[in-house]
C-alpha positions as CSV (number, residue, x, y, z in Angstrom):
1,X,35.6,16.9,32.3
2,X,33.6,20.1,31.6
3,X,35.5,20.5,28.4
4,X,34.8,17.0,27.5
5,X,30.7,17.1,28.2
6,X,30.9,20.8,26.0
7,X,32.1,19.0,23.2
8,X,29.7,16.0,23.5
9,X,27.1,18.7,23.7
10,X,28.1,20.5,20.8
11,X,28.3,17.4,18.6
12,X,24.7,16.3,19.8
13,X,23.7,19.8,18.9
14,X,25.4,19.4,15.5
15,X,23.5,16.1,14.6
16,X,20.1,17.8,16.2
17,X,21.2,20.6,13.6
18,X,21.1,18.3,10.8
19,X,18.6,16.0,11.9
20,X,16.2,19.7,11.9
21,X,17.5,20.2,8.4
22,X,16.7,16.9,7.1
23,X,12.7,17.1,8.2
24,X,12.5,20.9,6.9
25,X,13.9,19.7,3.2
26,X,11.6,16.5,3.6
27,X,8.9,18.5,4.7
28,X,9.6,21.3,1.8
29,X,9.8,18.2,-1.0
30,X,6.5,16.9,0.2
31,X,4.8,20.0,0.0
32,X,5.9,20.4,-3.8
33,X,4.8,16.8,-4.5
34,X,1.9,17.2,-3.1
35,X,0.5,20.0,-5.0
36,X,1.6,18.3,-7.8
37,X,-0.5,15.2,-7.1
38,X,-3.3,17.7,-6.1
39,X,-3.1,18.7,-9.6
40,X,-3.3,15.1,-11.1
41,X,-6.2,14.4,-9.0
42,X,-7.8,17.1,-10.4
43,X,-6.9,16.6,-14.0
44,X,-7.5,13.0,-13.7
45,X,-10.6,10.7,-14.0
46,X,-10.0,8.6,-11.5
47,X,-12.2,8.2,-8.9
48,X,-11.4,10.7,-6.3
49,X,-11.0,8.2,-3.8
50,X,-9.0,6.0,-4.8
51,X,-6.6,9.1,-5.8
52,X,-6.8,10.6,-2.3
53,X,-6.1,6.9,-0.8
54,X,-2.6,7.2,-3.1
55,X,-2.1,10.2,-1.5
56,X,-2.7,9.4,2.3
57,X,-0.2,6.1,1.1
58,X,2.7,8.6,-0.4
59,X,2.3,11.0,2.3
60,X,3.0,7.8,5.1
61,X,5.2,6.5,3.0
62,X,7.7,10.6,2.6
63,X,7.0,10.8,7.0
64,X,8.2,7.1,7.7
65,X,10.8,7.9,4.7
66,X,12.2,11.1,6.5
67,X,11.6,10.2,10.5
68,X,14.4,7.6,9.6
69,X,16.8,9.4,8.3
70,X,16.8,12.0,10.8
71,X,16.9,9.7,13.5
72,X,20.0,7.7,11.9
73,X,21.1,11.0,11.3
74,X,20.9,11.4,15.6
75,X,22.9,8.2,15.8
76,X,20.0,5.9,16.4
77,X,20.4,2.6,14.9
78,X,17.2,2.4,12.6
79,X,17.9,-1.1,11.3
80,X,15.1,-2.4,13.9
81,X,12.7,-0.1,13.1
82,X,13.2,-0.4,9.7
83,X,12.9,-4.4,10.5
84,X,9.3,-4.1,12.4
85,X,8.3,-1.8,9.5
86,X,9.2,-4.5,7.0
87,X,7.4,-7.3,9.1
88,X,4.3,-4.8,9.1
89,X,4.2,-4.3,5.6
90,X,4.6,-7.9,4.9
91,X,1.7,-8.6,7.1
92,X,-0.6,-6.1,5.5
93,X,0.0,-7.5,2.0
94,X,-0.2,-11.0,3.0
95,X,-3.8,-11.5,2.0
96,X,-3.2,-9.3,-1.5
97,X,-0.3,-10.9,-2.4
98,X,-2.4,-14.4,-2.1
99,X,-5.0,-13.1,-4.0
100,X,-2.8,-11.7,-6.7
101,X,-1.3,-15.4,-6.7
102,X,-4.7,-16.9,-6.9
103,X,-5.3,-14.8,-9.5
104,X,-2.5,-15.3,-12.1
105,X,-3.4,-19.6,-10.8
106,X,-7.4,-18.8,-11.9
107,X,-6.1,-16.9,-15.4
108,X,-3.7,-20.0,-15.9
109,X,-6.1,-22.9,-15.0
110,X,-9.1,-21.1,-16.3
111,X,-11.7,-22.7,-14.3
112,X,-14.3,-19.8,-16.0
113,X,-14.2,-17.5,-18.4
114,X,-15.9,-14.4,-19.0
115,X,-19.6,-14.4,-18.9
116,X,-20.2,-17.9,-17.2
117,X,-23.0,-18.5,-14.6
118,X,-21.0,-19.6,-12.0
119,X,-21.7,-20.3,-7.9
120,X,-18.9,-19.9,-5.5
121,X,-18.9,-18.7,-1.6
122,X,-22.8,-19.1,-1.9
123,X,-23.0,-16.4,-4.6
124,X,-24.6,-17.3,-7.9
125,X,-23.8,-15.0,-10.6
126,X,-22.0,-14.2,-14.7
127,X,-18.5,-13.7,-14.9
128,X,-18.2,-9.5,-15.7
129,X,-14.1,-9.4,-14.6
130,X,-11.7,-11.4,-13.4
131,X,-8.4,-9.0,-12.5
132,X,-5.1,-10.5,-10.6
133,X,-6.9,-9.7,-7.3
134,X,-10.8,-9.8,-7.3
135,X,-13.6,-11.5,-9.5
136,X,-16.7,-9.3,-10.7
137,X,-20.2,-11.2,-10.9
138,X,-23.1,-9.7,-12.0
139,X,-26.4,-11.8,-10.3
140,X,-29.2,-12.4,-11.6
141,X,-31.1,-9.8,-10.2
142,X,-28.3,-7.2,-11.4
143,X,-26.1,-6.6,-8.4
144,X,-22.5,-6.2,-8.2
145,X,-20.9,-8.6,-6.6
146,X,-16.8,-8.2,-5.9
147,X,-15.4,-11.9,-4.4
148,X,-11.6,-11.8,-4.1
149,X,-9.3,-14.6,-5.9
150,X,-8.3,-16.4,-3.0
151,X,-11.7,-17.1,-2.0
152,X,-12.2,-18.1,-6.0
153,X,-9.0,-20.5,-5.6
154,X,-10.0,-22.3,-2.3
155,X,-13.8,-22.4,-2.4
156,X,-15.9,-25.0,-4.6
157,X,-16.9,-23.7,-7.6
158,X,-19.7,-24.6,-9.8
159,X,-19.8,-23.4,-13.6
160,X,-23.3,-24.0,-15.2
């Protein structure tokens, strides 16, 4: 019986073993990418913000990434948590995948084009953008105003 639990232990310390490895590599391949990206933000001109976003995104993305393999390396079925991961993700793009849709149905349908006055959501402005998510006004007094698609495709719309 002894023998028997020494060998269970040994294999459990075996998988641990390569569970370890797998974060340390993971962890290693990060690093690397992530002075690499470093690098592009630096080099780029992009707005830093919207690089370092990208980066707190990849960096999620390489820890959910390697905490899955090394706990199917353990023996722990990851198929749920890959499942409620899913359904999160899905959840947190609902409203931009809707908006993207609104905006290829705005682009097709063209309701406006660029530099109309229009009114929508209470908002009274000129066409500057439209892009497959959001709309860019400019009002009349010359503010900014960023109104996302869906609201666009389910709001009425008035185009002087």
């Amino acid at each position: 019986m002894i023998k028997k639990y020494l060998e269970t232990l040994y294999g459990m310390g075996e998988k641990a073993l390569q569970a370890l490895i797998i974060i340390v590599i993971g962890y290693v391949v990060y690093k690397i990418f992530d002075k690499l990206f470093t690098k592009f933000i630096e080099k780029s001109s992009q707005d830093e913000i919207v690089l370092n976003f990208f980066k707190t995104i990849i960096k999620t993305v390489f820890i959910v990434i390697i905490a899955i393999m090394a706990l199917s390396q353990l023996g722990i079925n990851t198929s749920s948590i890959l499942a409620i991961f899913t359904a999160a993700f899905a959840l947190a793009i609902k409203d931009s995948l809707a908006s993207f849709f609104d905006g290829i149905i705005i682009l097709l349908a063209k309701p406006f084009s660029k530099g109309d006055l229009i009114e929508v959501v209470g908002v009274t402005g000129r066409i500057q953008e439209i892009s497959l998510l959001y709309t860019n006004l400019l009002t009349l007094d010359n503010k900014k105003i960023v109104i996302p698609n869906s609201q666009l495709a389910h709001s009425t719309l008035v185009n002087y």
